[in-house]
Structures are given as structure tokens and as C-alpha cells.
mmCIF file as gemmi writes it, N, C-alpha and C atoms, coordinates in Angstrom:
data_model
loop_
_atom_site.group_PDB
_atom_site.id
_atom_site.type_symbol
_atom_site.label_atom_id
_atom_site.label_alt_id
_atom_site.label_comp_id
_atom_site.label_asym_id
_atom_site.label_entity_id
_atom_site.label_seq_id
_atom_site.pdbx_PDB_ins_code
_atom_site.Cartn_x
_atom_site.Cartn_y
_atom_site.Cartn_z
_atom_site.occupancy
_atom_site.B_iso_or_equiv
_atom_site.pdbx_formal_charge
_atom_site.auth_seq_id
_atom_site.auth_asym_id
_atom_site.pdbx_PDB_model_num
ATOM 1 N N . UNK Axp A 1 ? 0.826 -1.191 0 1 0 ? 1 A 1
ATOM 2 C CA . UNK Axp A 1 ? 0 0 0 1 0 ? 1 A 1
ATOM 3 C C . UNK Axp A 1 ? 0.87 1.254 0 1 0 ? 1 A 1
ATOM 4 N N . UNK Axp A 2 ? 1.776 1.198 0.869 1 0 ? 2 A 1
ATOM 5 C CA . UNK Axp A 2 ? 2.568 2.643 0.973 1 0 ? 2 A 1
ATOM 6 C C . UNK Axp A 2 ? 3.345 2.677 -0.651 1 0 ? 2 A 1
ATOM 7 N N . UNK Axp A 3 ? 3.863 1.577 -1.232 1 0 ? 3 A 1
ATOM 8 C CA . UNK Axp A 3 ? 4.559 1.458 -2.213 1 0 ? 3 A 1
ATOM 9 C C . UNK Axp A 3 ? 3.674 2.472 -3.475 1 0 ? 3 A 1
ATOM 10 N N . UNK Axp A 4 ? 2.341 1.752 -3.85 1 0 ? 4 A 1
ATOM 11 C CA . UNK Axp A 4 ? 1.649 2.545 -4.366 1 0 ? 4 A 1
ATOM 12 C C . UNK Axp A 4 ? 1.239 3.723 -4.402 1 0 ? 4 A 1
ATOM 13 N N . UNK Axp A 5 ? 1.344 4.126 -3.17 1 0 ? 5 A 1
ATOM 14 C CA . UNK Axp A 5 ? 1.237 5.68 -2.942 1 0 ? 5 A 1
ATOM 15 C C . UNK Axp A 5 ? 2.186 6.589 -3.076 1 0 ? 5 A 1
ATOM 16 N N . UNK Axp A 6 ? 3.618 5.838 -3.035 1 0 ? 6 A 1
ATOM 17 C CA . UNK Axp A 6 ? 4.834 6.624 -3.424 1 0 ? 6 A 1
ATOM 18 C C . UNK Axp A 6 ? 4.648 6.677 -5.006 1 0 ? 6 A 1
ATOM 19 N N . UNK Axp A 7 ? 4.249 5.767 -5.612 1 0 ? 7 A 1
ATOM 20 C CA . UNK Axp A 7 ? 4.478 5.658 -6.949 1 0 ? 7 A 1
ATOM 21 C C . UNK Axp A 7 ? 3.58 6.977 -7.343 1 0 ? 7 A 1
ATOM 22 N N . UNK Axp A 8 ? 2.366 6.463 -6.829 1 0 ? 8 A 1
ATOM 23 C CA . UNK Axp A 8 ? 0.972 7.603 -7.31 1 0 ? 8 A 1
ATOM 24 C C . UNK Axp A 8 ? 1.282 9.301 -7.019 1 0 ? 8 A 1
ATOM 25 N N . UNK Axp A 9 ? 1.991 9.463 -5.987 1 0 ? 9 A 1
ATOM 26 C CA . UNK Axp A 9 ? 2.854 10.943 -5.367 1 0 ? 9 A 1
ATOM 27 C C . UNK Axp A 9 ? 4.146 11.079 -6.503 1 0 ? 9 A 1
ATOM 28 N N . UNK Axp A 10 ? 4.862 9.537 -6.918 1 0 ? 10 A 1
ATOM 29 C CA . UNK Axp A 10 ? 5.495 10.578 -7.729 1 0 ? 10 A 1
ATOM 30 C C . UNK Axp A 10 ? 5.63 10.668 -8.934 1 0 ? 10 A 1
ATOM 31 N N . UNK Axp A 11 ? 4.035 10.3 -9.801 1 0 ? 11 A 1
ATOM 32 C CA . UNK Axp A 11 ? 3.632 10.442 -11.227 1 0 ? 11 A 1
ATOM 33 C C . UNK Axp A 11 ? 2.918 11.742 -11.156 1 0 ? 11 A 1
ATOM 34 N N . UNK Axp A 12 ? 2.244 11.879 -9.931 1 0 ? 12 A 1
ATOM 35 C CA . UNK Axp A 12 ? 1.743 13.23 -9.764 1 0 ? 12 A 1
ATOM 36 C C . UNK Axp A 12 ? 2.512 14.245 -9.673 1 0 ? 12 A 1
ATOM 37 N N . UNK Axp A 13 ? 3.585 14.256 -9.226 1 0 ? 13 A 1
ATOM 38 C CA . UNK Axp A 13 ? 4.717 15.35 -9.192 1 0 ? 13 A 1
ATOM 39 C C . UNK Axp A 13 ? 4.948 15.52 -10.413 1 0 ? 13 A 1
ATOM 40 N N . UNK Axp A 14 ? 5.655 14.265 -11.69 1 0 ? 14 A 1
ATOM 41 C CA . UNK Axp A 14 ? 5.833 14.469 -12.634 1 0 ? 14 A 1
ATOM 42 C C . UNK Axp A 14 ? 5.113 15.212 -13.636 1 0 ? 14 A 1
ATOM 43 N N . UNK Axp A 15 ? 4.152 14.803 -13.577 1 0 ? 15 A 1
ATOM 44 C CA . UNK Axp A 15 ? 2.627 14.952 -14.043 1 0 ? 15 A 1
ATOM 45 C C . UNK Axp A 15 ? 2.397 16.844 -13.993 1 0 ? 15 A 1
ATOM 46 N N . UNK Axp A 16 ? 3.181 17.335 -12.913 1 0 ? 16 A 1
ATOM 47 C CA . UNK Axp A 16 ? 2.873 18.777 -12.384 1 0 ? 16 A 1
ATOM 48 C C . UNK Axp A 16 ? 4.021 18.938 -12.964 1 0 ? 16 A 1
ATOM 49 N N . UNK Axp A 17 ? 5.027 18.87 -12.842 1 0 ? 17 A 1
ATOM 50 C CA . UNK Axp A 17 ? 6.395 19.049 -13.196 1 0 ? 17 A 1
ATOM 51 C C . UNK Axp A 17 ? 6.325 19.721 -14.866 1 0 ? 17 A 1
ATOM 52 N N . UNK Axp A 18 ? 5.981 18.55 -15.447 1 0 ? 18 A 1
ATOM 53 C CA . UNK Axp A 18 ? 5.528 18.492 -17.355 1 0 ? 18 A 1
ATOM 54 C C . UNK Axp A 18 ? 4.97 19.327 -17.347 1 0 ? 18 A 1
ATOM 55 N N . UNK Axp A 19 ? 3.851 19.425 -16.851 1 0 ? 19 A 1
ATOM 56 C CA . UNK Axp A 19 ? 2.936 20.665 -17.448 1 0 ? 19 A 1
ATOM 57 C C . UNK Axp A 19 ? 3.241 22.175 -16.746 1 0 ? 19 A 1
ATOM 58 N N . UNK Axp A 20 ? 4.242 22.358 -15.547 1 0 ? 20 A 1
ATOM 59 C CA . UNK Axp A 20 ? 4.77 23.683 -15.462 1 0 ? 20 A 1
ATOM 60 C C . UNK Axp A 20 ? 5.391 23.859 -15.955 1 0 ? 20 A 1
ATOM 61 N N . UNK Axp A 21 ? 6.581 23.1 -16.895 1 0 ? 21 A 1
ATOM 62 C CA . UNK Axp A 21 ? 7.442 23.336 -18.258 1 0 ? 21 A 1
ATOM 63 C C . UNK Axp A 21 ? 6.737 23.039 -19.081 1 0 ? 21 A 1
ATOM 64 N N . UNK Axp A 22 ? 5.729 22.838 -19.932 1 0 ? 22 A 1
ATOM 65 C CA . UNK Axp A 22 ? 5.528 23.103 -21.19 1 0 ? 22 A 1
ATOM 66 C C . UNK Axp A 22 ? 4.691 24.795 -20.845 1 0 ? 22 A 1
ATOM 67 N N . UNK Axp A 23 ? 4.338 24.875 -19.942 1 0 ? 23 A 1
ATOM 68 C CA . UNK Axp A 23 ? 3.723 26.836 -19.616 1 0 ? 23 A 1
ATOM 69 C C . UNK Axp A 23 ? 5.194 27.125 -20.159 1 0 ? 23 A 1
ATOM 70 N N . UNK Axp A 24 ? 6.545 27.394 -19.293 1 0 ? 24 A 1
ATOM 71 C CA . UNK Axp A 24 ? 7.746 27.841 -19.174 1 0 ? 24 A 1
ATOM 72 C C . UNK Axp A 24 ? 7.988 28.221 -20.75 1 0 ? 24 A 1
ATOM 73 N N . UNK Axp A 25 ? 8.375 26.824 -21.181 1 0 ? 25 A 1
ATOM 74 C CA . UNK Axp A 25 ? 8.913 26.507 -22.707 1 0 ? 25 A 1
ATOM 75 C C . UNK Axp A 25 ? 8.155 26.901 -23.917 1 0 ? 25 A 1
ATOM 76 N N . UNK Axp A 26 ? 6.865 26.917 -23.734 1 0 ? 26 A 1
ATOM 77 C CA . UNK Axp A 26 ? 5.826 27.598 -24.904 1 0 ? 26 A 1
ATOM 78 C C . UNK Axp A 26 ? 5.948 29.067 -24.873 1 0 ? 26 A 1
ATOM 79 N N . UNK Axp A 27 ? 6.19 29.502 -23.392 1 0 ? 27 A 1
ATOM 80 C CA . UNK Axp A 27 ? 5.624 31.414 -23.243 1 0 ? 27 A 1
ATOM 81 C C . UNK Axp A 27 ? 7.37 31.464 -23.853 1 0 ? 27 A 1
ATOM 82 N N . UNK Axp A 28 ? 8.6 31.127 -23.553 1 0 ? 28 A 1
ATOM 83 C CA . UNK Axp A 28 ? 10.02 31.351 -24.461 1 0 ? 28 A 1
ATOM 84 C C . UNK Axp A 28 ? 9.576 30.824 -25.915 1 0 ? 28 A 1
ATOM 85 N N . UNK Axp A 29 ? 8.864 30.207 -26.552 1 0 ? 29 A 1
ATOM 86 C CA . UNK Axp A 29 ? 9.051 29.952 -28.122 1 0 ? 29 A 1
ATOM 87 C C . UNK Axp A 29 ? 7.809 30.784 -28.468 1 0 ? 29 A 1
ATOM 88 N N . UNK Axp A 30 ? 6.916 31.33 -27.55 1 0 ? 30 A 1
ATOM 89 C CA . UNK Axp A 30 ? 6.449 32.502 -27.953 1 0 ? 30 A 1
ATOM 90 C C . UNK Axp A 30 ? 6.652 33.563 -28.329 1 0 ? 30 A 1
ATOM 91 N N . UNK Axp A 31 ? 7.369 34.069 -27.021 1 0 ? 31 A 1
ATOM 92 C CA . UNK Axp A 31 ? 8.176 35.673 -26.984 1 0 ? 31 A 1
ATOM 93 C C . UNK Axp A 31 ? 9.284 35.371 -28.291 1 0 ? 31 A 1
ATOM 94 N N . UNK Axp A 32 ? 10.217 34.388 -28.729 1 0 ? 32 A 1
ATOM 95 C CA . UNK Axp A 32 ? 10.8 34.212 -29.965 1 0 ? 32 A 1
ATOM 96 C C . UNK Axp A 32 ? 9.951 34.486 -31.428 1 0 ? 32 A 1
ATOM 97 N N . UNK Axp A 33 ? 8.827 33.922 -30.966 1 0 ? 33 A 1
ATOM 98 C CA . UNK Axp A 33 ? 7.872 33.935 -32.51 1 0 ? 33 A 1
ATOM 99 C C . UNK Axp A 33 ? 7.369 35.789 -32.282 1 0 ? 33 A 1
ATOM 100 N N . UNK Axp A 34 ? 7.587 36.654 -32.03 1 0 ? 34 A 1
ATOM 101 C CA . UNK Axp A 34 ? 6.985 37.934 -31.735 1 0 ? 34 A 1
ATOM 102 C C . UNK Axp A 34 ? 5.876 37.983 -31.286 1 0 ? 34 A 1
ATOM 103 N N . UNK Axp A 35 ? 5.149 36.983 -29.986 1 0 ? 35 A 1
ATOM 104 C CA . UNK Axp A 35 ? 3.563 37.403 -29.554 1 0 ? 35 A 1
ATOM 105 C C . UNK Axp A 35 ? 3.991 38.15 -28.489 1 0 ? 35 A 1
ATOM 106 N N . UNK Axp A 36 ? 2.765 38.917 -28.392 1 0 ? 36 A 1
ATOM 107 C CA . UNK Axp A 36 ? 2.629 39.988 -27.22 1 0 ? 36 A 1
ATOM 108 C C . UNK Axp A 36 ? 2.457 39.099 -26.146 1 0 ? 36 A 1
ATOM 109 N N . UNK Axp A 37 ? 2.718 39.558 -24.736 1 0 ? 37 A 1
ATOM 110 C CA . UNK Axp A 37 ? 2.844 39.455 -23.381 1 0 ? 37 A 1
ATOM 111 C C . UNK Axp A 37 ? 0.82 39.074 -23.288 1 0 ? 37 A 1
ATOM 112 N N . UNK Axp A 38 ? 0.52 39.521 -23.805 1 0 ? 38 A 1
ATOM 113 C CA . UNK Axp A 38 ? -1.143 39.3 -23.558 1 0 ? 38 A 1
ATOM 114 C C . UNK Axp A 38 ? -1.568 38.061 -24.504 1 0 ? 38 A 1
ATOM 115 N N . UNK Axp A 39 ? -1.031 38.131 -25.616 1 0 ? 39 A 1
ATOM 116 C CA . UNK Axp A 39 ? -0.981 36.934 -26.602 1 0 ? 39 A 1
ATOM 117 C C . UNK Axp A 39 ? -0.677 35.5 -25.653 1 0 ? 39 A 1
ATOM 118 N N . UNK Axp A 40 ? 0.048 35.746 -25.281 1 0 ? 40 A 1
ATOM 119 C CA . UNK Axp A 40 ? 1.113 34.314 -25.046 1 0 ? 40 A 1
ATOM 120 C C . UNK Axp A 40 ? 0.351 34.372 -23.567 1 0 ? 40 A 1
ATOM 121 N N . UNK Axp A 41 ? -0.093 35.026 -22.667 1 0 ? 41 A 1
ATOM 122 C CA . UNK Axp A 41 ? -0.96 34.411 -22.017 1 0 ? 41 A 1
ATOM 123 C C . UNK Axp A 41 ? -2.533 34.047 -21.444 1 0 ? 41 A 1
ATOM 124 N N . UNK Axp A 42 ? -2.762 34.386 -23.202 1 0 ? 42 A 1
ATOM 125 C CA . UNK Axp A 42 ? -4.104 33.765 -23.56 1 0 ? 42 A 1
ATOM 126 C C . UNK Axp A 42 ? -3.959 32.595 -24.066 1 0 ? 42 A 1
ATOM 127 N N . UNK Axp A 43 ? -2.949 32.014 -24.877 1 0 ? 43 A 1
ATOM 128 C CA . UNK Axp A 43 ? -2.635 30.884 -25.195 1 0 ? 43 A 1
ATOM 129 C C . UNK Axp A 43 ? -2.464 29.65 -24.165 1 0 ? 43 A 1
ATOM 130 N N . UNK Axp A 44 ? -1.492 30.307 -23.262 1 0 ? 44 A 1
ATOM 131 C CA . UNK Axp A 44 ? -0.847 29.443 -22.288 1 0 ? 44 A 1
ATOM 132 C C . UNK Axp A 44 ? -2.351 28.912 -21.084 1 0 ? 44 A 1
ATOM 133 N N . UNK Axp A 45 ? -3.22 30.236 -21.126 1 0 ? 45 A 1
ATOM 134 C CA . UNK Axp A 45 ? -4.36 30.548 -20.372 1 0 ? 45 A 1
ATOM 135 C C . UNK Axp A 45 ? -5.246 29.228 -20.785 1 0 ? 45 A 1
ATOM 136 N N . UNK Axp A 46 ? -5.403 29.503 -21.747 1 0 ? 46 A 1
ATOM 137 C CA . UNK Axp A 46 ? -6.27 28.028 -22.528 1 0 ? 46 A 1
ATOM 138 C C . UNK Axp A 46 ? -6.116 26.555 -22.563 1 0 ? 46 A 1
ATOM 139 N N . UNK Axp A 47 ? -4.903 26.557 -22.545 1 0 ? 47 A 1
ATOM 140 C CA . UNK Axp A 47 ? -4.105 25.318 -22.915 1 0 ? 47 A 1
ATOM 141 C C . UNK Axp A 47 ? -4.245 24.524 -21.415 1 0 ? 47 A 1
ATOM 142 N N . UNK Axp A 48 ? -4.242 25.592 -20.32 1 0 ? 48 A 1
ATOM 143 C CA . UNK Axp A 48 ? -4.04 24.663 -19.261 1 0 ? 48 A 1
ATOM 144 C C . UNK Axp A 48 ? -5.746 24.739 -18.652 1 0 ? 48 A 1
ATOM 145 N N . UNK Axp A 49 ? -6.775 25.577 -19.565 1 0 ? 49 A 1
ATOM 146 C CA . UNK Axp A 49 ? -7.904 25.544 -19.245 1 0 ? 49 A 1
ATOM 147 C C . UNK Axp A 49 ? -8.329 24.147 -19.208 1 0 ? 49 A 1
ATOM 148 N N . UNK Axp A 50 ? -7.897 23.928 -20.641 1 0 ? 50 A 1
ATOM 149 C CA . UNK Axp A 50 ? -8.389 22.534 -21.289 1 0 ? 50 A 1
ATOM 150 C C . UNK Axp A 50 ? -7.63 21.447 -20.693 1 0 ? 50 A 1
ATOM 151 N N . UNK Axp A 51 ? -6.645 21.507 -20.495 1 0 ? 51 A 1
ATOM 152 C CA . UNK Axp A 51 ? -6.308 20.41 -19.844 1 0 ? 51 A 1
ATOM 153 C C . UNK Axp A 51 ? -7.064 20.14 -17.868 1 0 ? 51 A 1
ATOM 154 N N . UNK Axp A 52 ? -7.508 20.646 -17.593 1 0 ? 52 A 1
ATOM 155 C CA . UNK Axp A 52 ? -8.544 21.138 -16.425 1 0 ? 52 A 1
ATOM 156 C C . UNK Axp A 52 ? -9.647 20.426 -17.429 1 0 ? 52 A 1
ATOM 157 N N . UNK Axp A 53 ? -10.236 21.217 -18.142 1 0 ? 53 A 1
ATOM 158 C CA . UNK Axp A 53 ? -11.722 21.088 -18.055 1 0 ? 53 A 1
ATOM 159 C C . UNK Axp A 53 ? -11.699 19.455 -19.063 1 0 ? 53 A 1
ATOM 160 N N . UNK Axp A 54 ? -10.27 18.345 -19.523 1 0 ? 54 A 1
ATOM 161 C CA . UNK Axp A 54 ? -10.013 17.485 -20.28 1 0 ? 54 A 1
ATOM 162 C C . UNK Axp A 54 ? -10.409 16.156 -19.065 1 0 ? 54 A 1
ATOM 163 N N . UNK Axp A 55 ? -10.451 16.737 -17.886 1 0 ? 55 A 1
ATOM 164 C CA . UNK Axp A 55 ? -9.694 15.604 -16.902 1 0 ? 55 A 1
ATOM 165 C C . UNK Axp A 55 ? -11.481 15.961 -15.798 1 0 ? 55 A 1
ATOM 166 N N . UNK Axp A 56 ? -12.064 16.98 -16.411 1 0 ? 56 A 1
ATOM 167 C CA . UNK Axp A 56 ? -13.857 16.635 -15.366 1 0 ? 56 A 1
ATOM 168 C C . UNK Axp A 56 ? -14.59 15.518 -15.996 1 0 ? 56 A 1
ATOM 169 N N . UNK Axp A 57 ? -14.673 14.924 -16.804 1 0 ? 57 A 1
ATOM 170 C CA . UNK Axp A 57 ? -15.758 13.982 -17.085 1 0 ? 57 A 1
ATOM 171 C C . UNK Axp A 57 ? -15.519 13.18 -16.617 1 0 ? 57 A 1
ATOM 172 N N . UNK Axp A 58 ? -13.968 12.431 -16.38 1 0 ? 58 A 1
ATOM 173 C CA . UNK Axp A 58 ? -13.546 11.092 -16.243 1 0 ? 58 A 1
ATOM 174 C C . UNK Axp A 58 ? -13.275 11.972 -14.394 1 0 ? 58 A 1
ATOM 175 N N . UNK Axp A 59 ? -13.459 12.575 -13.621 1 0 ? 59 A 1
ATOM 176 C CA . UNK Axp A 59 ? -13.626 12.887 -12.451 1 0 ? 59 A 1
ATOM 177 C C . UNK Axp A 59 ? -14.923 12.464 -11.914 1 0 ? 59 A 1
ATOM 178 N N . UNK Axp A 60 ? -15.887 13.452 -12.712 1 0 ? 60 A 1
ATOM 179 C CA . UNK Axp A 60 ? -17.211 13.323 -12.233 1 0 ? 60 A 1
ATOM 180 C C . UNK Axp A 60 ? -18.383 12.613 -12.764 1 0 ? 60 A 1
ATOM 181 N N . UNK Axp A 61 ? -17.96 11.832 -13.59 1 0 ? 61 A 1
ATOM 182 C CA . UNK Axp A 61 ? -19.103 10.816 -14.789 1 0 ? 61 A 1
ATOM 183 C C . UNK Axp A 61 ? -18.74 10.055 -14.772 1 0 ? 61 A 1
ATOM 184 N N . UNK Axp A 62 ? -17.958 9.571 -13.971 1 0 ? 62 A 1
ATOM 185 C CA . UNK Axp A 62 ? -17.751 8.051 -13.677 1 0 ? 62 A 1
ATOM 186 C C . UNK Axp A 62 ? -17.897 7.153 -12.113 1 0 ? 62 A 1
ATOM 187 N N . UNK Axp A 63 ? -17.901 6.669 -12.155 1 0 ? 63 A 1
ATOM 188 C CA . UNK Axp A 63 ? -17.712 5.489 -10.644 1 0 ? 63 A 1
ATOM 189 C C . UNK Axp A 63 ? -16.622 5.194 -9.856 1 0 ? 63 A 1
ATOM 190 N N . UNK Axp A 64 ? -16.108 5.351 -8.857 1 0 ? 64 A 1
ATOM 191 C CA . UNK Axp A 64 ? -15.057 5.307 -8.324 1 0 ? 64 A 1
ATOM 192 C C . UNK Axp A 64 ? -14.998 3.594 -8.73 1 0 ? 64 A 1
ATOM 193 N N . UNK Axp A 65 ? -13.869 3.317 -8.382 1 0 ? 65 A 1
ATOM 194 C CA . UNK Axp A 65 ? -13.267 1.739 -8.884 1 0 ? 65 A 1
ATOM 195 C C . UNK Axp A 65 ? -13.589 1.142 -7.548 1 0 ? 65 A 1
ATOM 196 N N . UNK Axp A 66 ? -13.36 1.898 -6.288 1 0 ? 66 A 1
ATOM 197 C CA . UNK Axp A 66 ? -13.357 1.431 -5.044 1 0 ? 66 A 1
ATOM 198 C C . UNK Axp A 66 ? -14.583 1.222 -4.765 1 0 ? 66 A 1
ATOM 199 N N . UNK Axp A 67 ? -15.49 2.543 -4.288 1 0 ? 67 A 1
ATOM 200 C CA . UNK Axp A 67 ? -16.628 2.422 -3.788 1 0 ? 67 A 1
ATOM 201 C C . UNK Axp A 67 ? -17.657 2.219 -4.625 1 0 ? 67 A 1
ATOM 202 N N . UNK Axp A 68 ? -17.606 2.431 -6.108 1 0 ? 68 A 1
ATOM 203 C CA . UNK Axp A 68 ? -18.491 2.21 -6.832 1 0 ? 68 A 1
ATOM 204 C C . UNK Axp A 68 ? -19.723 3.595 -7.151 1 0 ? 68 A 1
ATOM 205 N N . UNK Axp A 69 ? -19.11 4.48 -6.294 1 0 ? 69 A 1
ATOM 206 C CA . UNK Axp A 69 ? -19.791 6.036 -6.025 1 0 ? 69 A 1
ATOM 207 C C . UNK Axp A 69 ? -19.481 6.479 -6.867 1 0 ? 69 A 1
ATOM 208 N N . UNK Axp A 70 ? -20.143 7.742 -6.888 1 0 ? 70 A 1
ATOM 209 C CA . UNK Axp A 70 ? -20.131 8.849 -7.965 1 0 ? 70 A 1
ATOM 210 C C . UNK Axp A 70 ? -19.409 10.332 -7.212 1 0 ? 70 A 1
ATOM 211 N N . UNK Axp A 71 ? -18.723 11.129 -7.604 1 0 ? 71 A 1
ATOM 212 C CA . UNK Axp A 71 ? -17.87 11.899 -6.896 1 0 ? 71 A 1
ATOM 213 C C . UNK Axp A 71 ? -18.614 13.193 -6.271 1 0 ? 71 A 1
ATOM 214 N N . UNK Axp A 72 ? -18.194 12.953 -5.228 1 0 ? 72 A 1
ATOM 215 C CA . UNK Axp A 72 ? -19.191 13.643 -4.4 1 0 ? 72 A 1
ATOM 216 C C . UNK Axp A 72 ? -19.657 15.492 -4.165 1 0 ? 72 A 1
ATOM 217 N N . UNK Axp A 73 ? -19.052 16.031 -5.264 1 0 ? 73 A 1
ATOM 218 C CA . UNK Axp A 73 ? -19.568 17.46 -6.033 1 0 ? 73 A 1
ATOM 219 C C . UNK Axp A 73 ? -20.896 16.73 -6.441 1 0 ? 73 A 1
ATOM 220 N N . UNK Axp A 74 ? -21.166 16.11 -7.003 1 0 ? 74 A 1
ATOM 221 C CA . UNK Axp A 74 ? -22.437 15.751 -7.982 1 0 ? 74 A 1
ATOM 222 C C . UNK Axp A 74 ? -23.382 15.797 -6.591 1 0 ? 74 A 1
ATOM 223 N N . UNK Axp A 75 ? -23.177 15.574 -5.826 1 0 ? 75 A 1
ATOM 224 C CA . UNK Axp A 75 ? -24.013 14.998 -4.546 1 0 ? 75 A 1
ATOM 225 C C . UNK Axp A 75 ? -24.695 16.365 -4.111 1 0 ? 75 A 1
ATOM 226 N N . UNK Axp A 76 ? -23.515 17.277 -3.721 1 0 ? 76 A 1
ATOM 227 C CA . UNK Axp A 76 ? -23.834 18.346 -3.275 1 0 ? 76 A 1
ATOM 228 C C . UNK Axp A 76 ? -24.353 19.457 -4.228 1 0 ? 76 A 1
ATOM 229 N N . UNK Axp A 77 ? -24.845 19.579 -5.303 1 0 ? 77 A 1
ATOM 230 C CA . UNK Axp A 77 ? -24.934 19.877 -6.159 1 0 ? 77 A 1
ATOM 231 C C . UNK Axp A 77 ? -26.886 20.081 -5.946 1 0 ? 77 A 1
ATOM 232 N N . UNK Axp A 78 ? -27.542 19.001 -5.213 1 0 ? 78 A 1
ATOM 233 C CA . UNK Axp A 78 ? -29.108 19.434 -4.482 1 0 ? 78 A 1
ATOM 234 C C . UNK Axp A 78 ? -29.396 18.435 -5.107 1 0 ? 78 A 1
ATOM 235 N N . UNK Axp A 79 ? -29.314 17.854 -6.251 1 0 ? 79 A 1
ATOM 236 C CA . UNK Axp A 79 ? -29.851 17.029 -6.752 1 0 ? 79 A 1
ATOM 237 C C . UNK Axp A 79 ? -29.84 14.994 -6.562 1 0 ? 79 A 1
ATOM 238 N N . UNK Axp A 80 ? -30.755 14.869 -5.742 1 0 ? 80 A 1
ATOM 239 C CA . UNK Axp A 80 ? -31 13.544 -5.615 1 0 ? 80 A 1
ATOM 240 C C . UNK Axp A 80 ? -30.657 12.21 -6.895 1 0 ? 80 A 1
ATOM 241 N N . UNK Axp A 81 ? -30.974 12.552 -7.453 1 0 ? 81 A 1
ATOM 242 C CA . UNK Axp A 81 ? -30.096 11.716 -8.878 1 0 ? 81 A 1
ATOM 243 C C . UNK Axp A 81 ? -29.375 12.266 -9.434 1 0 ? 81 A 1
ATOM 244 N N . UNK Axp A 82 ? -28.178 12.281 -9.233 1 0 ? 82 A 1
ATOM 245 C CA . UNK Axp A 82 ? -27.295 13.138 -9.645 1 0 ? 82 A 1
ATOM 246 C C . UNK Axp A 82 ? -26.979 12.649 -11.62 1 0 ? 82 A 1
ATOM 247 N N . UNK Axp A 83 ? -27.106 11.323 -11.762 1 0 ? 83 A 1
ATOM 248 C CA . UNK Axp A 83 ? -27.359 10.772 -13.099 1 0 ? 83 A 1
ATOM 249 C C . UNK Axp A 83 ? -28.198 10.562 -13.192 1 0 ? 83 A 1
């Protein structure tokens, strides 16, 4: 159990790691390509929107593996059937 959780802590680090360098590395091959300071972080703005709003369905439209539940925003949300 602890083994797994080191593993799961440190794909998640990675996982954070990657995606605070590709922000880093895109806003430098930006400012190279001539976008404005407002340009490049509407781009960067989006990119990590979507990767956010890529990762709610498979959060909240699905079943936990464990409990077999549904994630518990949906719950609180007022609605008795949440599906």
C-alpha cells in the first residue's frame, strides 16, 4: 500500500512538473515567434484551461473503482439523482 502511494505521489509530481514546463517553454518559443505578453498568455491561459476542463468527465461521470460512487460534487450539487 505505501509502495503505491509513493508511486501515485510521484507520477503526480511528474505529471505537475511536465505541465509547469511546457507553460515555461511555450511562453520562451512565444516571446521568440513575436507574440505579445497578452498573446502568449491567452494561449498558455487556454491550454491549461483545457487540460482542467479534459480531466472533469472522467472525475465526475464516472464510478469510483473502489466504492463504486459517484464523486461527491455531484451529490452536493441538491440534486437527488445526480445521473
Amino acid at each position: 500500500m505505501l509502495r503505491d502511494r509513493r508511486i501515485l505521489y510521484a507520477t503526480a509530481f511528474l505529471r505537475a512538473l511536465a505541465t509547469g514546463m511546457m507553460g515555461v517553454l511555450l511562453g520562451i518559443y512565444l516571446a521568440r515567434m513575436a507574440f505579445t505578453p497578452s498573446q502568449i498568455g491567452l494561449v498558455i491561459s487556454s491550454g491549461l484551461a483545457g487540460a482542467t476542463l479534459g480531466g472533469c468527465p472522467r472525475l465526475c461521470w464516472t464510478p469510483d473503482a473502489v466504492s463504486g460512487d459517484f464523486h461527491p460534487a455531484l451529490r452536493w450539487s441538491g440534486h437527488e439523482n445526480y445521473l
